[in-house]
Structure formats: structure tokens, C-alpha cells
N, C-alpha and C positions, 0 to 999 in steps of 0.2 A: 540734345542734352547739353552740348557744351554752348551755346546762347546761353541756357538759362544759368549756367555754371556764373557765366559772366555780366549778368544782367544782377546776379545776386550778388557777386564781387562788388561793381561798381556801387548797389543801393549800400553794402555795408560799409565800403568805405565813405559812404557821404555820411555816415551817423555822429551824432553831436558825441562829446565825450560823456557828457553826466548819461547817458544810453547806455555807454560801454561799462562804466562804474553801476550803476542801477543793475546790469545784466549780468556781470562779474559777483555783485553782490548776492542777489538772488540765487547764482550758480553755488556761490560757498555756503548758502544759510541751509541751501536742500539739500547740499553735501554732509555738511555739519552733522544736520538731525538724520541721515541716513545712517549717519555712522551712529550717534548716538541714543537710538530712538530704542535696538534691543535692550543694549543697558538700563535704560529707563523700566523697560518694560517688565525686566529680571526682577528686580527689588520689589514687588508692587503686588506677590505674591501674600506675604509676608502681613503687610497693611491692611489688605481685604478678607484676609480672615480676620483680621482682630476688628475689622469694621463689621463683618457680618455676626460677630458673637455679639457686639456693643448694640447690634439692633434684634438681636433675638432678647436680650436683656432687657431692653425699651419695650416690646412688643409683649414682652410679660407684664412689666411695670404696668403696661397700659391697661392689660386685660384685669390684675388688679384692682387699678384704680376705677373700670368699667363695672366691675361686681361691687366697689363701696357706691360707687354713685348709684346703680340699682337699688342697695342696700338703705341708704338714704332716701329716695323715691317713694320707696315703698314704706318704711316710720311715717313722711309727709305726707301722704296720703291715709295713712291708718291714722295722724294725728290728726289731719283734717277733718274726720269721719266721727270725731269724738261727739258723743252725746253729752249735753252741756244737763247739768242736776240743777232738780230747783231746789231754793235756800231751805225746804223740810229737808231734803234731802241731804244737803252740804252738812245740814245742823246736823240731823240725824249722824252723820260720820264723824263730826268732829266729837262728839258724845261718844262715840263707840271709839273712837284714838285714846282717848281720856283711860275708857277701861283700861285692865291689865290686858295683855296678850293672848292670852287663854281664854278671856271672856268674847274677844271679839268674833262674830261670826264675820266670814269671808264673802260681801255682797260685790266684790267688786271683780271683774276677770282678771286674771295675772295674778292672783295674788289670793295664793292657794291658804286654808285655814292648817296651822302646824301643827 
């Protein structure tokens, strides 16, 4: 044991010095964050609840805005599907707009007679 004791003495006294600064340097930055890494960790309580309420709040918004896009799909699709009048027809209703309100019979869905 005492060879290798000295076999390591002599390889570290041959080291360049930017070695000894690089290794000293090294030594204080894991020093540094050892001391300071709880601290960090104490405050960060605080942050992530307010970050997990800000995505429960997103996560809503989103589901929102999932049911208006549905909501729209589905108008795009029933407008799509529309059955196109022929011009007796269009005539025919703009003759029946003309009447009063009470004269018009209700030919068309949606749009119940008052």
C-alpha cells in the first residue's frame, strides 16, 4: 500500500497547474450547489402549484374550445347537406315574405308558424 501511496504522490506532483485550478474549480462549483441546491428546492413549492392551477385552467379553456369546434362541424356539415330550391320554389317564398305574418304558412324546418 505504501508503493502505491507513492507512486500517486509522485504522478500528482507532476500535474500542470491549469489541472490543479480546473480540479479546485470543479471541487467548489459541487461544493457551492451542495450547499445551495435545498434552498433552491424549498421555494419551488410555491411556483408549482400556481403552474398546476394555470394548466388545469388551459386544460379547461381547451375543452371549451373542443365543444365550439364540434359545435361548428357539425352547422358545416348540416349547411353542407342543404337542399338547394328551385326558382318556383324561391318564387314561391318570396311571395309568401311579401304576406303579413299571419298569412304565412311555415314550409320551411326551423321556423315554426306563430
Amino acid at each position: 500500500m505504501g508503493g502505491y501511496l507513492k507512486m500517486m504522490e509522485t504522478y500528482l506532483s507532476t500535474l500542470p497547474a491549469w489541472a490543479w485550478i480546473a480540479v479546485s474549480l470543479m471541487i467548489f462549483v459541487v461544493a457551492a450547489t451542495w450547499l445551495l441546491l435545498p434552498f433552491a428546492v424549498f421555494g419551488t413549492k410555491s411556483v408549482l402549484r400556481e403552474i398546476l392551477h394555470k394548466q388545469k385552467y388551459i386544460l379547461q379553456e381547451l375543452k371549451e374550445l373542443r365543444l365550439d369546434q364540434q359545435d361548428i362541424l357539425y352547422e358545416l356539415r348540416r349547411l353542407r347537406n342543404v337542399q338547394l330550391l328551385s326558382d318556383e320554389q324561391l318564387r314561391r317564398d318570396e311571395q309568401q315574405a311579401l304576406r303579413e305574418p299571419s298569412d304565412r304558412n311555415s314550409t320551411r324546418p326551423g321556423h315554426p308558424r306563430p
